[in-house]
Phi, psi and omega in degrees: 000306179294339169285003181238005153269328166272340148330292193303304182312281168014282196298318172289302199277007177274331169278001184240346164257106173202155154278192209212151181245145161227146177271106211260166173225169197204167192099286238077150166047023191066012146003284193226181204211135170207142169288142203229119174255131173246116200285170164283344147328311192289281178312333160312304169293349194275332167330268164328285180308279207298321162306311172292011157293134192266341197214211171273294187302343186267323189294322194302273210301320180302338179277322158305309180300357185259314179306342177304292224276340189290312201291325174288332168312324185293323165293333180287001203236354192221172139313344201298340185321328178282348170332132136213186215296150175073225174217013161253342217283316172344320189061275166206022164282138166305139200107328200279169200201133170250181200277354167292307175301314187281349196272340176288316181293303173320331172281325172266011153277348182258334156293330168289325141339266184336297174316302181290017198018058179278331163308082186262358176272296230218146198260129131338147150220150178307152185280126168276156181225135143276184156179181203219127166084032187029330173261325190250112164093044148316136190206121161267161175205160173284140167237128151249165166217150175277161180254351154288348174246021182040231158308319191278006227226018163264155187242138150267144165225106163240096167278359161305323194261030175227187219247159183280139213085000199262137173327153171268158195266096182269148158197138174321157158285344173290339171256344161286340188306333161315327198124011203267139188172156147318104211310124164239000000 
């Protein structure tokens, strides 16, 4: 009895450690698509950096670095390797990404967080968009929120402005809706 109960564990926590695919988009505008698979190796380190946050703002700095490292695997698997920060410098190599593909994709590496309960500060939220002149220079982004601060307590994790593999850029939401980010 106890070898088919420890089988039955075996068997069970061998489904819940597998890997996992997320769908990243590239193209400006979710153009195209690639199933992006993140090994259970992968997710393990990603683990590992995010548990060891002590606190919400410690969680923040692990994190940009862990979207650095999810968009660089995701490059070993897709064009986006050619992705860099904004939206010219890239030129008309395959793979560039604007801020709808990344705030869509980034919301969706942060949910698989989320699922797996690497997230212990902080919440997923729908991608926010600012803009100036309501029509021109529109920009999205991924929203967290701390889950102890509520409304006041939200972030952008925006990996547009940086090159692909590079940490993503957290900032409260109220300076960025000001404009605050890296000149790109």
């Amino acid at each position: 009895m106890r070898r088919w109960y420890f089988a039955l564990l075996l068997l069970l926590s061998g489904a819940v450690l597998a890997d996992e695919s997320v769908r990243v988009c590239y193209g400006y505008s979710c153009v195209a698509q690639a199933d992006i698979r993140f090994t259970e190796g992968q997710l393990g380190e990603v683990r590992r950096i995010l548990s060891a946050a002590e606190d919400a703002e410690s969680e923040r700095g692990r994190l940009a670095e862990v979207i650095g490292r999810l968009y660089a695997w995701a490059g070993e698997q897709s064009y986006i390797h050619n992705d860099r920060g904004g939206n010219y410098a890239d030129g008309h190599m395959p793979g560039k990404m604007d801020c709808i593909d990344h705030s869509t994709s980034t919301t969706r590496l942060l949910k698989m967080l989320e699922a797996r309960h690497y997230l212990r500060w902080h919440g997923v939220l729908a991608p926010v968009e600012r803009g100036f002149a309501k029509m021109l220079f529109v920009h999205w982004s991924a929203l967290i929120e701390e889950k102890a601060a509520g409304e006041a307590g939200r972030f952008v994790v925006d990996s547009w402005f940086v090159d692909n593999g590079q940490p993503a850029v957290i900032l409260p939401l109220g300076e960025w809706m000001k404009g605050a980010g890296p000149d790109v």
